[in-house]
C-alpha positions as a Markdown table, in Angstrom:
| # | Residue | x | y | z |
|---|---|---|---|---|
| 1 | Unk | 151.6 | 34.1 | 57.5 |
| 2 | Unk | 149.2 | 36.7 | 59.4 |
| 3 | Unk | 148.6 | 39.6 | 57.8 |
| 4 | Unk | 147.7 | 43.2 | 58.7 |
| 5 | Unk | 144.3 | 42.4 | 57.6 |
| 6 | Unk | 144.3 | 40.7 | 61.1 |
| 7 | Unk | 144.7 | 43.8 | 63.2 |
| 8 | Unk | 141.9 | 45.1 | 63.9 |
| 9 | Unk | 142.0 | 48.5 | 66.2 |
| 10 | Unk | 139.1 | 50.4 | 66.6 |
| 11 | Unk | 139.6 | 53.8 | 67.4 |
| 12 | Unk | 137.6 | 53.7 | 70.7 |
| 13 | Unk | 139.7 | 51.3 | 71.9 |
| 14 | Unk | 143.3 | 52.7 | 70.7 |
| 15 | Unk | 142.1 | 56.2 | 72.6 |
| 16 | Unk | 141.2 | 54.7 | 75.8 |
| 17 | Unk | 144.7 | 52.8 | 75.8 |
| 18 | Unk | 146.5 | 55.8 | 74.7 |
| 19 | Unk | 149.6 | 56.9 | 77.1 |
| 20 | Unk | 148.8 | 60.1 | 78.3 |
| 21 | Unk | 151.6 | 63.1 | 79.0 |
| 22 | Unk | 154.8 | 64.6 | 77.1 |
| 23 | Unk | 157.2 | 62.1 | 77.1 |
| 24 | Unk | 157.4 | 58.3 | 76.5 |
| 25 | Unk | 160.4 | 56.4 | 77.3 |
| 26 | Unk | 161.3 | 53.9 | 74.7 |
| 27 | Unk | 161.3 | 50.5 | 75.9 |
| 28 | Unk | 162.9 | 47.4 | 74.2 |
| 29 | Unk | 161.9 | 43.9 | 74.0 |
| 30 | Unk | 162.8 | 39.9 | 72.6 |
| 31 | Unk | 159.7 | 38.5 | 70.8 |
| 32 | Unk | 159.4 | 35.1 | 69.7 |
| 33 | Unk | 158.1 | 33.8 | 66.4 |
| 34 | Unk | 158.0 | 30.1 | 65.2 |
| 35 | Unk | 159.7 | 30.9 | 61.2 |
| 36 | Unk | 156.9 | 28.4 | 59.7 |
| 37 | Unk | 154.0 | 31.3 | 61.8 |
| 38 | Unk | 156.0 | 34.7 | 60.9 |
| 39 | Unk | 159.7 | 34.9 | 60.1 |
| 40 | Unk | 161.6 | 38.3 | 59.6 |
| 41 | Unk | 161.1 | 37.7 | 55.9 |
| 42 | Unk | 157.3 | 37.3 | 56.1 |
| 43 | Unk | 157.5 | 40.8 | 58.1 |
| 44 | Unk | 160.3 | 42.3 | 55.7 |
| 45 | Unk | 157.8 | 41.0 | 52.9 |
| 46 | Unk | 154.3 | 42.0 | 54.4 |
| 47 | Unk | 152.2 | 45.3 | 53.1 |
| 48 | Unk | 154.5 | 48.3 | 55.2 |
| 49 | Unk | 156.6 | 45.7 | 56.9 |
| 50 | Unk | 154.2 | 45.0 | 59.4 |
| 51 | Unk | 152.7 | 41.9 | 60.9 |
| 52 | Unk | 149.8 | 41.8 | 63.9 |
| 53 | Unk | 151.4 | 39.9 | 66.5 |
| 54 | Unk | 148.3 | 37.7 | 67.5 |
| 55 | Unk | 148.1 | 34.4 | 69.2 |
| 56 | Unk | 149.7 | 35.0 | 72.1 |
| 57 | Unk | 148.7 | 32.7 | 74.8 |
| 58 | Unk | 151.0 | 33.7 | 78.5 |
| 59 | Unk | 149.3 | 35.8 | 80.6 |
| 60 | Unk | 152.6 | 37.6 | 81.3 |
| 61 | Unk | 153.3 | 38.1 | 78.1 |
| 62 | Unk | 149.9 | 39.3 | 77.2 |
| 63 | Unk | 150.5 | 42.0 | 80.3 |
| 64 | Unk | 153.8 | 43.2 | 78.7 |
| 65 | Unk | 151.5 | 43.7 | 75.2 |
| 66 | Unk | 148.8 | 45.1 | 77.0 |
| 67 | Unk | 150.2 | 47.3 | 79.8 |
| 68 | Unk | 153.7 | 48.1 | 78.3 |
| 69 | Unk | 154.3 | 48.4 | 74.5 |
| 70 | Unk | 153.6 | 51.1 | 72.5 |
| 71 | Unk | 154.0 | 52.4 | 68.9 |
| 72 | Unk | 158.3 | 53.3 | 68.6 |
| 73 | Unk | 159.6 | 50.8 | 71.3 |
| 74 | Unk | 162.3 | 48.5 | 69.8 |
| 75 | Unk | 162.3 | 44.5 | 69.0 |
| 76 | Unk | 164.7 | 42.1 | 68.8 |
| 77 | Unk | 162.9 | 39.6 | 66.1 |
| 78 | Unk | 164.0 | 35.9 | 67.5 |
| 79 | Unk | 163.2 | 33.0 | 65.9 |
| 80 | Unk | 162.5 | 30.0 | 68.1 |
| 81 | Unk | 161.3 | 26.5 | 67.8 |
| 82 | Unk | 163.4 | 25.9 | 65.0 |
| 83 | Unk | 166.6 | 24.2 | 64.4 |
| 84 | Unk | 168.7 | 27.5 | 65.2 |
| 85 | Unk | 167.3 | 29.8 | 67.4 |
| 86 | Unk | 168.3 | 33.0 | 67.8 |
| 87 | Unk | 167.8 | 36.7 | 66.8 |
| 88 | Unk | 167.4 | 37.1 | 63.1 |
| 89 | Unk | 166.3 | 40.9 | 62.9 |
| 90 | Unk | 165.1 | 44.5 | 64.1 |
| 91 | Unk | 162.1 | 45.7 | 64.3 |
| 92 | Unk | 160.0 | 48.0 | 66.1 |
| 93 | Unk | 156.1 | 48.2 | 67.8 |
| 94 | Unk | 153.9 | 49.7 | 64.9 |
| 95 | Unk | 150.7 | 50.2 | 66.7 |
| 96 | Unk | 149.3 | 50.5 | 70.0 |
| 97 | Unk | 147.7 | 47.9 | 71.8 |
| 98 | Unk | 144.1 | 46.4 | 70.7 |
| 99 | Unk | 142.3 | 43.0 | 71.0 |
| 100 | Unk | 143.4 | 40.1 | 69.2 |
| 101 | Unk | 141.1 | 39.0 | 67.0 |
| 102 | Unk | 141.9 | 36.0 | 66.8 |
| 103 | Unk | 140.4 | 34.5 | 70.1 |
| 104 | Unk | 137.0 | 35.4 | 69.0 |
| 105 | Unk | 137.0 | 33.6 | 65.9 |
| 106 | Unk | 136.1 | 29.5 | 66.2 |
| 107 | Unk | 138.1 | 28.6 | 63.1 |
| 108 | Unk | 141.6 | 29.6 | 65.1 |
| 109 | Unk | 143.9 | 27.6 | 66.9 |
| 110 | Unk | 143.6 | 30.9 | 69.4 |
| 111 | Unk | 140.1 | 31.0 | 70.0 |
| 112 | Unk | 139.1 | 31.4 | 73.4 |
| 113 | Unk | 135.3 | 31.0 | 74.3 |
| 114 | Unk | 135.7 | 32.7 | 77.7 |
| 115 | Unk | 137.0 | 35.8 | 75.5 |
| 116 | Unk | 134.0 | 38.5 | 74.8 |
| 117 | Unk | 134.0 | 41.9 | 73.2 |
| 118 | Unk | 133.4 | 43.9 | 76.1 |
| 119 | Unk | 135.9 | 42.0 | 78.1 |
| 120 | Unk | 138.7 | 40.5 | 75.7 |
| 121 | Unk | 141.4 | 38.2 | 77.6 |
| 122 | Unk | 144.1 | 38.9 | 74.9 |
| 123 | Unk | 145.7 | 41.8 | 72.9 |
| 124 | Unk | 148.1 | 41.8 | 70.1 |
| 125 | Unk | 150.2 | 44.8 | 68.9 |
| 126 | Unk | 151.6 | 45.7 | 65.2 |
| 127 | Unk | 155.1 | 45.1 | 64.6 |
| 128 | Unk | 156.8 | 46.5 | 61.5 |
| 129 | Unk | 160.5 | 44.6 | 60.5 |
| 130 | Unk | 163.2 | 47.1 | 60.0 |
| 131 | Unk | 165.7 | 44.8 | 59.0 |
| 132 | Unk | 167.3 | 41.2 | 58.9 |
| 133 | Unk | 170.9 | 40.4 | 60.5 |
| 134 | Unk | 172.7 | 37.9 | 60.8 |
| 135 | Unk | 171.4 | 35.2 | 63.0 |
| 136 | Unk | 172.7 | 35.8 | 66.8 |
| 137 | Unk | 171.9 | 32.1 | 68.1 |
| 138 | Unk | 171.8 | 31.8 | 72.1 |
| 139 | Unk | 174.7 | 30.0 | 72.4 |
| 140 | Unk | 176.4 | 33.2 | 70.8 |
| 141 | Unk | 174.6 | 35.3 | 73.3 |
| 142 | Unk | 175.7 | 33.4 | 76.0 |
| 143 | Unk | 179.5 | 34.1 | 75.4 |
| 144 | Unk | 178.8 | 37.8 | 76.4 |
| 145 | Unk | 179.0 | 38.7 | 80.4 |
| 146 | Unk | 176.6 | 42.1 | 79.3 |
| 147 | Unk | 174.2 | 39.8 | 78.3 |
| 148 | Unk | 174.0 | 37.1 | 81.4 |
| 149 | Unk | 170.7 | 38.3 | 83.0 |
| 150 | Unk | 168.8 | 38.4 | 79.6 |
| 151 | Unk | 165.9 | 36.8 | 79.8 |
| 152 | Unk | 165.4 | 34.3 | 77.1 |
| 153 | Unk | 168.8 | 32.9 | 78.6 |
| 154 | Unk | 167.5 | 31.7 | 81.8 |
| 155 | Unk | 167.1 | 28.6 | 82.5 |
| 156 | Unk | 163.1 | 27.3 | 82.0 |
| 157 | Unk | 162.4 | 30.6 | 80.1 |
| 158 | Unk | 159.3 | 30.0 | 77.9 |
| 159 | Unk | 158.2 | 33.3 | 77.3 |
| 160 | Unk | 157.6 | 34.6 | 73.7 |
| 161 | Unk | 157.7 | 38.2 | 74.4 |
| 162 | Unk | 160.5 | 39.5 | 77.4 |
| 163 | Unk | 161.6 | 42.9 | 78.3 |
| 164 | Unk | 165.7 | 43.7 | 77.3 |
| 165 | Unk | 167.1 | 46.2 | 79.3 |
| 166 | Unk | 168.3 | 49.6 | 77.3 |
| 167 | Unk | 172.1 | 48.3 | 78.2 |
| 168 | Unk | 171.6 | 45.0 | 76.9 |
| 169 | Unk | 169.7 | 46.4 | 73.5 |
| 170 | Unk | 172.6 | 48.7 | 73.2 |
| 171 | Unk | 175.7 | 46.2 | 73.4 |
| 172 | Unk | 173.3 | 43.8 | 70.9 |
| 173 | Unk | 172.6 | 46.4 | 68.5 |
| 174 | Unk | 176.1 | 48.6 | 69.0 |
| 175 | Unk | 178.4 | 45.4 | 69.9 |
| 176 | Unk | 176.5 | 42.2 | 68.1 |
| 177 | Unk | 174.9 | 43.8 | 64.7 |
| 178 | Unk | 177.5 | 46.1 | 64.3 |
């Protein structure tokens, strides 16, 4: 299991990623996580409920970490590669953007050697669990007509981090959890 040990944000880099004006408008996202790397127990169980979400590998994804989350936006904590997959909790971004640390360290399965200080390739966010639900496995998901353009249900999606709309959070967290 990482731990917040991993997340490492200097303050240079946090105030140069900082969104700048009055208001922020919450966004909401689906982020995968293999249970035998981080389940929503590890994150329920980890010092302040958070876990650095490191090792991700997708350049789109990475974009969606680095351009679009911040601190307050919500997750829907989905378990994947496992023999039920599904959402299994709440959570919520903990921390803004910084470098993972991971890609600069030759002992990890995510070290990149192209990856430098000055110019790191990938970024990794905190994520603190709220709480645990009762799994929502896709097939489950797929019985709803709200929830038809969600990402993780199209066909070939391999993503581990996708946007969810405010409507679809909504029905799964007012309709689904409920």
């Amino acid at each position: 299991m990482r731990t917040l040990d991993a997340l490492h944000c200097d303050t240079a880099w946090r105030s140069a990623t900082q969104t700048f004006g009055k208001f922020k408008t919450v966004s909401y996202w689906l982020m995968k996580s293999e249970p035998g790397e981080c389940s929503i127990d590890d994150a329920l169980a980890a010092p302040g409920r958070t876990v650095p979400w490191s090792g991700v590998r997708n350049y789109q994804a990475r974009n969606y970490l680095r351009d679009s989350m911040r601190p307050g936006d919500g997750v829907l904590f989905f378990h994947s590669s496992c023999p039920k997959p599904g959402i299994a909790g709440i959570a919520e971004v903990a921390s803004a953007p910084c470098p993972d640390e991971t890609q600069f360290d030759p002992a990890s399965p995510y070290f990149d050697p192209k990856a430098t200080r000055i110019l790191p390739r990938w970024f990794q966010v905190g994520v603190r669990a709220l709480r645990k639900t009762p799994l929502i496995e896709l097939a489950e998901l797929r019985k709803h007509r709200p929830l038809a353009k969600l990402w993780v249900l199209r066909r070939g999606n391999r993503l581990s981090i996708t946007p969810v709309t405010a409507a679809e959070w909504r029905y799964i967290t007012g309709k689904l959890l409920a």
